[in-house]
C-alpha positions as CSV (number, residue, x, y, z in Angstrom):
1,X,-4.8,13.3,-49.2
2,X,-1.6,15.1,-48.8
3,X,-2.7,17.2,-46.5
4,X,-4.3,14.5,-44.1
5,X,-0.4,12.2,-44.0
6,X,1.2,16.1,-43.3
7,X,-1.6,16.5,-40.3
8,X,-0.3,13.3,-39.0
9,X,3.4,13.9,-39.7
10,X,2.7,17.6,-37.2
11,X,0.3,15.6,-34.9
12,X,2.7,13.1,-34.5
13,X,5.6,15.4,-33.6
14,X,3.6,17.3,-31.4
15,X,2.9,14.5,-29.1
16,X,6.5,13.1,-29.1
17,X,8.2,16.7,-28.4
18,X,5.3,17.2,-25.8
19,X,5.6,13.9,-24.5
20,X,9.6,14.1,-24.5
21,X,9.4,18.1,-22.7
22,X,6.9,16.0,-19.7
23,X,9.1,13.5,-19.5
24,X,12.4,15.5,-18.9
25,X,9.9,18.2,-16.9
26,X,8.9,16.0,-14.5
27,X,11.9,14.0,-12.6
28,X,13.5,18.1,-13.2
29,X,10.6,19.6,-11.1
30,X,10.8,16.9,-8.4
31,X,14.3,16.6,-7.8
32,X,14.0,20.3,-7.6
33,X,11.0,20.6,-5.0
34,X,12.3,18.0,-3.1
35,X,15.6,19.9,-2.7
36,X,14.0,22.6,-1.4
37,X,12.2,20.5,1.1
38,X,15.0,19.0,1.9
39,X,16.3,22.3,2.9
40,X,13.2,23.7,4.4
41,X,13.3,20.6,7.1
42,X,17.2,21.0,7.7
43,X,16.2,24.8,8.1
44,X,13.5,23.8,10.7
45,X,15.7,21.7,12.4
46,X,18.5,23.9,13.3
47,X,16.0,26.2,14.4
48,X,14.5,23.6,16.9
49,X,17.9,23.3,18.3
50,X,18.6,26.8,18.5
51,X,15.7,27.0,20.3
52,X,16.8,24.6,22.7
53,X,20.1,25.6,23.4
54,X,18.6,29.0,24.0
55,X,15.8,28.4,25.8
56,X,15.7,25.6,28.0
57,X,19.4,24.2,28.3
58,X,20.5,27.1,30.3
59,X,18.4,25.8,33.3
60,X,18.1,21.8,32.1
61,X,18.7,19.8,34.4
62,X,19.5,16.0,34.1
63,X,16.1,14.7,36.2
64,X,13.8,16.5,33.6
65,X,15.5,14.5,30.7
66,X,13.4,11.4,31.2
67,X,10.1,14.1,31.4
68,X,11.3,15.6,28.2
69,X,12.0,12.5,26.7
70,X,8.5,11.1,27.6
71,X,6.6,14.6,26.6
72,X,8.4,15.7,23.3
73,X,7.8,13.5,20.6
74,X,10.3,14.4,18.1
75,X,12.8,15.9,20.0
76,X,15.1,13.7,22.3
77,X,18.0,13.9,25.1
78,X,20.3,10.6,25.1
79,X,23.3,10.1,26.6
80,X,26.1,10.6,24.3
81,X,28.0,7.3,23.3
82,X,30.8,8.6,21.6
83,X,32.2,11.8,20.2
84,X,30.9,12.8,16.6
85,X,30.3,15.4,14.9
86,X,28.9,18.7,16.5
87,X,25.9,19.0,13.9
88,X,24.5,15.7,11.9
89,X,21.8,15.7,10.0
90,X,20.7,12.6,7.7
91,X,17.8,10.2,6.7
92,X,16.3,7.6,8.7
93,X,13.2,5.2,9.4
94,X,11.4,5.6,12.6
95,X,8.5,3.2,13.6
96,X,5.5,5.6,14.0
97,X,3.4,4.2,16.4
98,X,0.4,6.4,15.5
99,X,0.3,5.5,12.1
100,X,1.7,1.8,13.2
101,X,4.2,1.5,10.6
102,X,7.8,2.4,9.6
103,X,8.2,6.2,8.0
104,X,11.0,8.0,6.6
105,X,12.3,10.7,8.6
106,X,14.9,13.7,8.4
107,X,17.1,13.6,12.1
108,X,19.5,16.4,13.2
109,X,21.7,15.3,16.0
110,X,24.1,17.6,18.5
111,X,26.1,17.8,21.3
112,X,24.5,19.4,24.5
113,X,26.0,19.7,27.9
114,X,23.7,19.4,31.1
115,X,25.6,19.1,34.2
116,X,29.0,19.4,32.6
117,X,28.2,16.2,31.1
118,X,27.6,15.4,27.4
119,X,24.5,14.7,26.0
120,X,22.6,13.9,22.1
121,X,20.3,17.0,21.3
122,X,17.9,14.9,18.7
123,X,15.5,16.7,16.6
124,X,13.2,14.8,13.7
125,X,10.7,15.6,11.3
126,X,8.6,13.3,9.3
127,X,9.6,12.9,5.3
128,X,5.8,11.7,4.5
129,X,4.7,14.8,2.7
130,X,7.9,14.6,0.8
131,X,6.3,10.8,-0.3
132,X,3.0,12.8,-0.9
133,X,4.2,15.4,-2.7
134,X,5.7,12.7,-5.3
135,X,2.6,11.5,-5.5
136,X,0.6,14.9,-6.3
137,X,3.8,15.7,-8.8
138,X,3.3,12.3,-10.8
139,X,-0.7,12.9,-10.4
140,X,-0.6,16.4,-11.9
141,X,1.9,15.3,-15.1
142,X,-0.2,12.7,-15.9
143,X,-2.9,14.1,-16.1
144,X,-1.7,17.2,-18.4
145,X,-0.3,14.9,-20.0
146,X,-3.6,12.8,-20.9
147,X,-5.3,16.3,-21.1
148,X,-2.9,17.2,-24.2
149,X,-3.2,14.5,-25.9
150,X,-6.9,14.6,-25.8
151,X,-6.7,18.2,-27.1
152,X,-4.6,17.0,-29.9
153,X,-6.8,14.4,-30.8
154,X,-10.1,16.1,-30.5
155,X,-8.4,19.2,-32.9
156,X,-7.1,16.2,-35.5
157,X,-10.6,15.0,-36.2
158,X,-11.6,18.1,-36.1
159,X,-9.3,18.8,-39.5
160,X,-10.4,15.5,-40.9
């Protein structure tokens, strides 16, 4: 009989430590994979403007903007409204009209000059499999989670 209350006593710790280490484990891992999205897409975004400044605004002229515009999906020329900063990059929501419906998106804005006049360089890139990837994370703990306590549970009868 002893031994059957200490076999709950361990089992019971086991699955609060294990269910305390998941809990803590799991916002850690995401806030820490989505950092390192995060930076990944500011990464890729500063390399799509380097790109353009080195590539195609040397011999951009103003008429092509409204082709560009029109053939480049995330990337767009406007005319600059007022003087900000050189380099902006931050969150925003963007209908999608493939998907038909509002999505979150990263945006890096910059000042170009075409024809000595100045212009918005806008670059985006879709946060959706940042959204996913929340979803696979909370996917995964639970079911280790439910996995471990099954394991536990299958060994306790097992010492009954």
């Amino acid at each position: 009989m002893g031994r059957i209350k200490l076999l709950h006593k361990t089992l019971l710790v086991y699955i609060l430590c294990s269910t305390a280490v998941l809990l803590i484990a799991a916002p850690v891992f995401y806030i820490s994979i989505s950092r390192m999205y995060i930076q990944d897409v500011d990464e890729t975004l500063l390399l799509h403007k380097k790109e353009f400044k080195q590539y195609y605004l040397p011999k951009f002229r103003k008429a092509e903007i409204a082709n560009w515009n029109r053939y480049n999906r995330d990337m767009k020329i406007e005319q600059l409204k007022s003087f900000g900063k050189i380099d902006t990059i931050f969150n925003a929501n963007y209908f999608d009209s493939l998907d038909n419906e509002i999505e979150p998106y990263r945006v890096l804005n910059s000042t170009v000059v075409i024809e000595n006049r100045p212009y918005v360089f806008s670059a985006r890139i879709s946060l959706v499999e940042n959204e996913d990837l929340v979803k696979r994370i909370v996917f995964v703990f639970v079911i280790l989670f439910v996995l471990l306590l099954t394991a536990l549970i299958l060994r306790y009868r097992d010492w009954e």
